[in-house]
C-alpha positions as CSV (number, residue, x, y, z in Angstrom):
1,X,-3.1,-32.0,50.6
2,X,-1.9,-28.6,49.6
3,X,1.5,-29.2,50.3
4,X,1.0,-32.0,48.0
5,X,-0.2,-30.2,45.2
6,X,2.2,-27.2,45.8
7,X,5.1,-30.0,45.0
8,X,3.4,-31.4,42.1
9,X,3.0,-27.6,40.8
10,X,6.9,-27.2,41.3
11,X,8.2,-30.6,39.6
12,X,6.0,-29.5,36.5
13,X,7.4,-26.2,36.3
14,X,10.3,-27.6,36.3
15,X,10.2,-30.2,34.2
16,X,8.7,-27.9,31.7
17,X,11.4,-25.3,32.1
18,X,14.4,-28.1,31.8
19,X,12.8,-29.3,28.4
20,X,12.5,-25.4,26.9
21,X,16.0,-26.0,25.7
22,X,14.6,-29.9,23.6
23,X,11.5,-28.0,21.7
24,X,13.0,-27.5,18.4
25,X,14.1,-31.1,17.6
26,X,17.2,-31.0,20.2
27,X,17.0,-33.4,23.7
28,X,14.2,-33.4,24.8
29,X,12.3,-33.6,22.0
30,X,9.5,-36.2,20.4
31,X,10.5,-36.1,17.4
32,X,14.2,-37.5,18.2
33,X,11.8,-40.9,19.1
34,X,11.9,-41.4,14.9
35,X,15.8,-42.3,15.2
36,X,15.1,-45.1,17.4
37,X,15.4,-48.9,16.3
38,X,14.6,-52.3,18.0
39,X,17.8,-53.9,18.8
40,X,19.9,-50.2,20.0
41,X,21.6,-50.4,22.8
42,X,21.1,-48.1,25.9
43,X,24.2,-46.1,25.4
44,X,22.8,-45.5,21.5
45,X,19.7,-44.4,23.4
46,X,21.2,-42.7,25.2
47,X,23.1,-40.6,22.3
48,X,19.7,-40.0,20.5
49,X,17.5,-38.5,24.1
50,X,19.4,-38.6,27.2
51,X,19.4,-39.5,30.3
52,X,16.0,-40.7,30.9
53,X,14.2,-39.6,33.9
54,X,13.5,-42.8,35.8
55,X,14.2,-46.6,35.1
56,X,13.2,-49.6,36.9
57,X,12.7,-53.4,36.1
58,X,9.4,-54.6,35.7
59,X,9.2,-58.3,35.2
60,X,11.7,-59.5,33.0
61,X,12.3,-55.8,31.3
62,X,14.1,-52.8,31.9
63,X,12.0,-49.8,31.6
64,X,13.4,-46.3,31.2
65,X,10.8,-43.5,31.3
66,X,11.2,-39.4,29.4
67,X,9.0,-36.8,29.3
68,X,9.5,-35.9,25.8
69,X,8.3,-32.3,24.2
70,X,5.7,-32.6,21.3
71,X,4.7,-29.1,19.7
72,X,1.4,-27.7,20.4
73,X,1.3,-30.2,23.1
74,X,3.5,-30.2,25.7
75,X,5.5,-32.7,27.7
76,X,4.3,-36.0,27.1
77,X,5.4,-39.1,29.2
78,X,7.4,-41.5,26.9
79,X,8.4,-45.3,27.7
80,X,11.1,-47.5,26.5
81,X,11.9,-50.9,27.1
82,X,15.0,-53.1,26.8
83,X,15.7,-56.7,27.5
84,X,16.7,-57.4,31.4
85,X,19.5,-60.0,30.6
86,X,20.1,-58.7,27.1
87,X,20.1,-54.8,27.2
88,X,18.8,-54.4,23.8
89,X,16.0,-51.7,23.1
90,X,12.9,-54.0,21.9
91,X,10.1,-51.4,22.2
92,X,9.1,-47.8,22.9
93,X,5.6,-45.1,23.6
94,X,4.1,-42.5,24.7
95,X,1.1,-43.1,27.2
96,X,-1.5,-41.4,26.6
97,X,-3.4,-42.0,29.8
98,X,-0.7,-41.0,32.1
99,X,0.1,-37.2,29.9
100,X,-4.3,-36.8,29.9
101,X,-3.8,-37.3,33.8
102,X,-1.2,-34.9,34.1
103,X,-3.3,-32.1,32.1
104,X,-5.7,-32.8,34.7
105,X,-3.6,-32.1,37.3
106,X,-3.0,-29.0,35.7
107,X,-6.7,-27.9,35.5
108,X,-7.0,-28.3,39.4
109,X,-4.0,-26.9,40.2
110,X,-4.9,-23.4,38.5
111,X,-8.8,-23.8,38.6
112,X,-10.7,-20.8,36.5
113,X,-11.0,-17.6,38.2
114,X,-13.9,-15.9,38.3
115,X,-15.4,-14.1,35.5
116,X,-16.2,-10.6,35.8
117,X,-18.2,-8.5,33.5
118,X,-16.6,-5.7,32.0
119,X,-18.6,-2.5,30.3
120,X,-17.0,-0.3,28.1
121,X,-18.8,2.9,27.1
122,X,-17.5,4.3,23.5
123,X,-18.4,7.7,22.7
């Protein structure tokens, strides 16, 4: 279990040190997501945010998944889908559920430390 949480530590860190380089509107970046439109094609994705982190078919659709900076939040994951016989990009967002359950991992994996009371005598 700890070596579990130990990996998950280290893919975080790293994912959020690989998308330092994406938080001011470059890869990486939410805000790229507003150039997207139904009917691109994965290489014009492509173009706009990269290689995406993971694909896989689900069903009859192609699923490519990010994890996309936002300011003031942080890496949030992003979803896009495209047509499994006809590659075309037909819809695309960012889930919510999953980035809450990965602030959660957070929380556990650096749980508060104690509090100590401090006093400080001014003369």
């Amino acid at each position: 279990m700890k070596n579990k949480l130990y990996c998950i530590i280290i893919f975080l860190l790293g994912l959020f040190i690989s998308g330092c380089a994406g938080t001011g509107g470059g890869l990486g970046s939410i805000s790229k997501t507003n150039q997207l439109v139904p009917g691109m094609s994965p290489a014009e994705v492509k173009n706009i945010l990269g290689e995406a982190s993971q694909t896989e078919f689900i069903g009859n659709k192609w699923v490519w998944k990010y994890s996309l900076h936002k300011m003031g939040k942080g890496f949030v994951p992003f979803y896009l889908s495209f047509g499994k016989e006809n590659p075309k990009l037909e819809s695309w967002y960012a889930n919510e559920a999953e980035y809450q359950q990965q602030q959660q991992l957070w929380l556990q994996a650096f749980p508060p430390t104690e509090k100590h009371d401090i006093k400080v005598k001014i003369e």
